[in-house]
N, C-alpha and C positions, 0 to 999 in steps of 0.2 A: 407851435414850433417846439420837436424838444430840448430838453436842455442838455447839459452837456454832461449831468451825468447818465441818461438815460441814451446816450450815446455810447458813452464806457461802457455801462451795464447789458446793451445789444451783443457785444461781441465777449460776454463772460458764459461762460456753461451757466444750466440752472444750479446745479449747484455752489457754482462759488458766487454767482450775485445772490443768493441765500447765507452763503459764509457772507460777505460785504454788507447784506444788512443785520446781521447778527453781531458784527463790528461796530459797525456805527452806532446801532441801539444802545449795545452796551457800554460803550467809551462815551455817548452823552448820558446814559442816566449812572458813568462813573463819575464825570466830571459833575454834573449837579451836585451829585451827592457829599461830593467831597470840597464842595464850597459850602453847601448847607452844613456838614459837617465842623467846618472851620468855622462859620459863623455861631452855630450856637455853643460848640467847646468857649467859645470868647467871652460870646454872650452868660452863661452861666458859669463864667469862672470868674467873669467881673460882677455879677450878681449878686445881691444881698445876703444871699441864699446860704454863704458861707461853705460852697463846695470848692474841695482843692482839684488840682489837676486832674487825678485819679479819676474822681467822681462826674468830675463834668467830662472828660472825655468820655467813660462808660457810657454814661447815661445820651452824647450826641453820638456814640459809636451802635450803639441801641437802635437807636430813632432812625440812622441812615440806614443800618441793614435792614432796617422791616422795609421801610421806603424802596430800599433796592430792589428787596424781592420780588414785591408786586411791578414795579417795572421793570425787571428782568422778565417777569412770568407774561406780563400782558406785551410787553414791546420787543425785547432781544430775543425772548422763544416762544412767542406767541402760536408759533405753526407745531410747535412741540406736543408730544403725548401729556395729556395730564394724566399724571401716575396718583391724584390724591394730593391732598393740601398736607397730612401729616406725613406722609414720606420725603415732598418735597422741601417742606420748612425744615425737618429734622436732619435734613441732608445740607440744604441752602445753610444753616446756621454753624454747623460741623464744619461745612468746607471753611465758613467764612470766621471760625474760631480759630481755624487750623491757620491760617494768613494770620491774623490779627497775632494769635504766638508767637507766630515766626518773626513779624517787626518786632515783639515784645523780647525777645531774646535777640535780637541783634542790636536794637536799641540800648538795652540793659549792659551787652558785654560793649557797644562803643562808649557807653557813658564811663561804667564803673574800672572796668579793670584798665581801659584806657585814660582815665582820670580826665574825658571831656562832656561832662556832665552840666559844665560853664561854659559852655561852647555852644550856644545854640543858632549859628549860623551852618557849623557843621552838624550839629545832631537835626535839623531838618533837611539837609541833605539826606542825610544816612537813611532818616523817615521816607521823605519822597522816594527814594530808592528800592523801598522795601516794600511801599506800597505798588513800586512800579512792578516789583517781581510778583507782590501778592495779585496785583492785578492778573495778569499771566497766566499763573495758575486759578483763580478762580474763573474764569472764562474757561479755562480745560476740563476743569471742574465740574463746575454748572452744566456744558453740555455731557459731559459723559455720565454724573453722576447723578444731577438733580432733575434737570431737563431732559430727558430721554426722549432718543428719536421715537418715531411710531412705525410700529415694525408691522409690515403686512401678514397678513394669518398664510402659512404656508397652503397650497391645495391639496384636499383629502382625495384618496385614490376614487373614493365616490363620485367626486367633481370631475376626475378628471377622464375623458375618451378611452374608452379598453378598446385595445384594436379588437377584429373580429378573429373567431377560433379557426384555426389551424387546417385546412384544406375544405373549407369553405367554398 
């Protein structure tokens, strides 16, 4: 019997149940990542270890992005070109520095110059927020920039039928 989303996904083009599973993929291996994330910032900020916020967020901000990528690369664009592991990483990392600035700059001017730095009801808002934008963009991202579709080889005039000459 099928289920009912294979009901939905009957009457989508191929391409957009391609975009739907490229959604899904990516918004479960974002959420994983972003509870694994929370988990070990906590866990290594209560740790013995003696690291401050700083420290332990880099180092769980670290760990979720390499985790991301390879389940970006194997599950959300798996049907994707592989362009090479060093183009991709150096791209996947850039996009996902470029996001991580943009919370780090929005977070820094609600904290400081708005003097709610003691506010951390609202400074996780502001967070979730920022990751909901970076989110967004790194999914624009990823497909335009890190994951590249697979382009078919145009046909060479070789390949292709010459009609026959001219009063033939």
């Amino acid at each position: 019997m099928p289920s009912p989303l294979d009901r939905v996904g009957r009457g989508l083009s191929a391409p957009m149940r391609l975009l739907m599973k490229e959604i899904a993929a990516f918004g479960l291996i974002g959420i994983l990542n972003l509870l694994l994330d929370t988990i070990l910032f906590n866990l290594l900020l209560s740790s013995d270890l003696g690291l401050g916020p700083n420290k332990a967020s880099l180092i769980s901000t670290c760990v979720t992005t390499l985790l991301a990528y390879f389940g970006n690369r194997h599950l959300s664009f798996s049907h994707r070109a592989r362009s090479g592991l060093g183009r991709e990483t150096t791209f996947f990392f850039v996009v996902n520095f470029i996001a991580l600035a943009f919370s780090q700059v929005v977070i820094a001017i609600f904290s400081y110059p708005l003097g709610q730095q003691d506010n951390t009801l609202e400074l996780n808002i502001v967070r979730l927020g920022t990751i909901g934008i970076g989110t967004v963009f790194r999914f624009w991202a990823y497909k335009r920039f890190v994951f590249l579709e697979i382009v078919e080889p145009e046909p060479t005039a070789a390949a292709t039928p010459s009609a026959p000459p001219a009063g033939s």
